[in-house]
C-alpha positions as YAML, in Angstrom:
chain: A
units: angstrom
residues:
- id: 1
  name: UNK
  ca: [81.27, -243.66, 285.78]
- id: 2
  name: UNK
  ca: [78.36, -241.33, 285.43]
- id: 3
  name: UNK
  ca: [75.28, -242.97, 287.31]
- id: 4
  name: UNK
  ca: [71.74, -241.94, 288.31]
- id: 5
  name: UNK
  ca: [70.09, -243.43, 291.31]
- id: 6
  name: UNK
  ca: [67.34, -242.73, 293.27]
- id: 7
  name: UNK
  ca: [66.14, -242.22, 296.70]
- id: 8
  name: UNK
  ca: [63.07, -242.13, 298.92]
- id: 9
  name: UNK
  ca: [62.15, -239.97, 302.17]
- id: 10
  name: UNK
  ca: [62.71, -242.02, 304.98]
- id: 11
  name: UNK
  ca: [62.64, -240.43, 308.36]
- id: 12
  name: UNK
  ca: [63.40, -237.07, 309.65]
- id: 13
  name: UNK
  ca: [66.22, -236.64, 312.46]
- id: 14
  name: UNK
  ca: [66.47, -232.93, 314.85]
- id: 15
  name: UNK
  ca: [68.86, -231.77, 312.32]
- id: 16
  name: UNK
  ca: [68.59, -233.55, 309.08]
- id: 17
  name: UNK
  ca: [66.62, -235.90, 306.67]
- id: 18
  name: UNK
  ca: [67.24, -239.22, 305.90]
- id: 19
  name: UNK
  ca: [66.54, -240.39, 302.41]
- id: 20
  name: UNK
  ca: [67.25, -244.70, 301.59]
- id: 21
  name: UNK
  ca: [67.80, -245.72, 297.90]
- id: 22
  name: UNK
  ca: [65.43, -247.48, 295.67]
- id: 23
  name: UNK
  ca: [65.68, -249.69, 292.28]
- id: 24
  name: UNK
  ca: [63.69, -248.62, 289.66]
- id: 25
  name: UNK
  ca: [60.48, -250.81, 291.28]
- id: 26
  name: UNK
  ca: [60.63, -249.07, 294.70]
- id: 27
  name: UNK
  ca: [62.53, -251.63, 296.49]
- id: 28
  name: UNK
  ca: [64.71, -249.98, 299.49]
- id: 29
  name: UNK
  ca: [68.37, -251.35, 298.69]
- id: 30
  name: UNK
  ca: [70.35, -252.22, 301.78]
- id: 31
  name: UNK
  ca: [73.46, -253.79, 300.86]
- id: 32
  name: UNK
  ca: [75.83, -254.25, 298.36]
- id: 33
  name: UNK
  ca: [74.08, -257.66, 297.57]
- id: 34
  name: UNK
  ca: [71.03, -255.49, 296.75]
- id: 35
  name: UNK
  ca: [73.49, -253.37, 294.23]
- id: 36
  name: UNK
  ca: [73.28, -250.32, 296.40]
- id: 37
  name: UNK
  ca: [75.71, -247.32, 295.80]
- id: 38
  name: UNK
  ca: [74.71, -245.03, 298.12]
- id: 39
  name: UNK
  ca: [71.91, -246.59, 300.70]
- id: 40
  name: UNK
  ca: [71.22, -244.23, 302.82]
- id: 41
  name: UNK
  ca: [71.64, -240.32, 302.62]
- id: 42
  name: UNK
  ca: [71.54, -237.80, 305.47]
- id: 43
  name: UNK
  ca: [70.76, -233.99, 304.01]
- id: 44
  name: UNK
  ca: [70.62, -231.27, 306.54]
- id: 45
  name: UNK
  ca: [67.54, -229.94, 307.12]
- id: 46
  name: UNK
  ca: [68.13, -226.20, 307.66]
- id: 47
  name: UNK
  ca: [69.45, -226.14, 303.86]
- id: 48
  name: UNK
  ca: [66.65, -227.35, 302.43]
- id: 49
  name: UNK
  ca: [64.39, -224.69, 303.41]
- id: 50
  name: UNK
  ca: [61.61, -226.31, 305.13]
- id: 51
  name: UNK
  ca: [60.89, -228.25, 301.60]
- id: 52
  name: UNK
  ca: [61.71, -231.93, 302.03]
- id: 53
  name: UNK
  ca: [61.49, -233.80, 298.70]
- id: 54
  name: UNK
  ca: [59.61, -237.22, 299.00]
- id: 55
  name: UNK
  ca: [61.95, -238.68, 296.21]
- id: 56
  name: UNK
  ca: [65.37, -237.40, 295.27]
- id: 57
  name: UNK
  ca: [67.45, -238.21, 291.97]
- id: 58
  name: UNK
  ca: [70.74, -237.78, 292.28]
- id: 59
  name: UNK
  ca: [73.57, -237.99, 289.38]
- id: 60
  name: UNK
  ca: [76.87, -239.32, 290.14]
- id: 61
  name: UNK
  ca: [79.28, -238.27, 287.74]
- id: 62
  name: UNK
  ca: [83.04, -239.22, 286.94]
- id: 63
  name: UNK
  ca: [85.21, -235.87, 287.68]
- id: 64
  name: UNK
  ca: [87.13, -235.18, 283.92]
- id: 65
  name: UNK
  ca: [90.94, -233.15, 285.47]
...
């Protein structure tokens, strides 16, 4: 399964930043109803450098062993 999806800044926490998923339109998916994969992300802050992207796309991709 290789799949793209994409997400949006959402809030920021003391430690980290959370990001929520989006369709291709913008809407936030919430459930599985919605065809979410991920929904929401948590990335911790202090690795990204004081850069927080506004919109992330991240590739899930099958593992070949």
């Amino acid at each position: 399964m290789n799949r793209t999806i994409r997400l949006v800044f959402e809030r920021e926490t003391p430690g980290a930043v959370l990001y929520q998923e989006v369709d291709l339109n913008g809407k936030r998916l919430t459930n599985d109803a919605d065809g979410a994969l991920v929904r929401t992300l948590y990335l911790r802050k202090k690795q990204l450098n004081g850069k927080i992207p506004q919109i992330l796309a991240i590739t899930i991709v099958e593992a070949v062993q």
